[in-house]
C-alpha positions in Angstrom: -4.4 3.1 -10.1 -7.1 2.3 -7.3 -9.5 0.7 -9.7 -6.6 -1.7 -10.9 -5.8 -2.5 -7.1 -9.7 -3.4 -7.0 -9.9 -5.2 -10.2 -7.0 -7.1 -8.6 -8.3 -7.7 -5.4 -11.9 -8.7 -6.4 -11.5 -10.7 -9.8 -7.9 -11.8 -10.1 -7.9 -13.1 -6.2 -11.0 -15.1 -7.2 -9.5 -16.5 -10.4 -6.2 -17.8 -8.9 -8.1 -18.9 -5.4 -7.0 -22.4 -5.8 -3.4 -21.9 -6.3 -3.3 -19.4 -3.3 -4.8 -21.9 -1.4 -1.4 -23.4 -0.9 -0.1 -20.8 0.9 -0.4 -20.7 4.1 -1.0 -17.3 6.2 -1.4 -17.4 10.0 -2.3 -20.9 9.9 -5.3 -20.3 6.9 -5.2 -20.9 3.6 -4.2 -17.4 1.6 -7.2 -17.3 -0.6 -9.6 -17.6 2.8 -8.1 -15.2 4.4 -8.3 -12.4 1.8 -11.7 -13.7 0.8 -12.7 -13.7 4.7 -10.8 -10.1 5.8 -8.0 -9.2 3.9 -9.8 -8.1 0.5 -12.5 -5.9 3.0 -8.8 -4.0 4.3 -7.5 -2.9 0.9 -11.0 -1.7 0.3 -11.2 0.5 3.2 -7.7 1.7 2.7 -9.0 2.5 -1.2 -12.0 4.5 0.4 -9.0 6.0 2.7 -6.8 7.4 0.2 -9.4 8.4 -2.3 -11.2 9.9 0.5 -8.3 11.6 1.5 -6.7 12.9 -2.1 -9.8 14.4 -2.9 -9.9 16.2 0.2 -6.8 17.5 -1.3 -8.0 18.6 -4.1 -10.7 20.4 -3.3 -8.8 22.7 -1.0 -6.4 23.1 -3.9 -9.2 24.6 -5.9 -11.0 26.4 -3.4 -14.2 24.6 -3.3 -13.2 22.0 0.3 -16.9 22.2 2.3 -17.1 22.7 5.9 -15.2 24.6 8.6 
């Protein structure tokens, strides 16, 4: 599921950048905006949850490092 939110994000935003350009958000065109910041948020929240879910997992099946 996160590497289809990337595909997404990085190839299908690029593709359709002239269409998005109509759409305004906060004043700039759409396709700027997630070219500029809003495709470098999704990423982090990507690293976030994986991040996060594997953490998970690893104390599921005893093998977490640390404390």
């Amino acid at each position: 599921m996160l590497l289809a939110i990337w595909f997404v994000v990085t190839f299908v935003m690029g593709y359709f950048a002239i269409p998005l350009a109509q759409i305004n958000f906060f004043g700039w065109p759409f396709s700027f905006y997630m070219a500029a910041q809003g495709s470098l948020i999704i990423y982090v929240l990507i690293i976030w949850f994986y991040a996060r879910r594997m953490g998970k997992l690893d104390q599921e099946y005893d093998v977490a490092e640390g404390d």
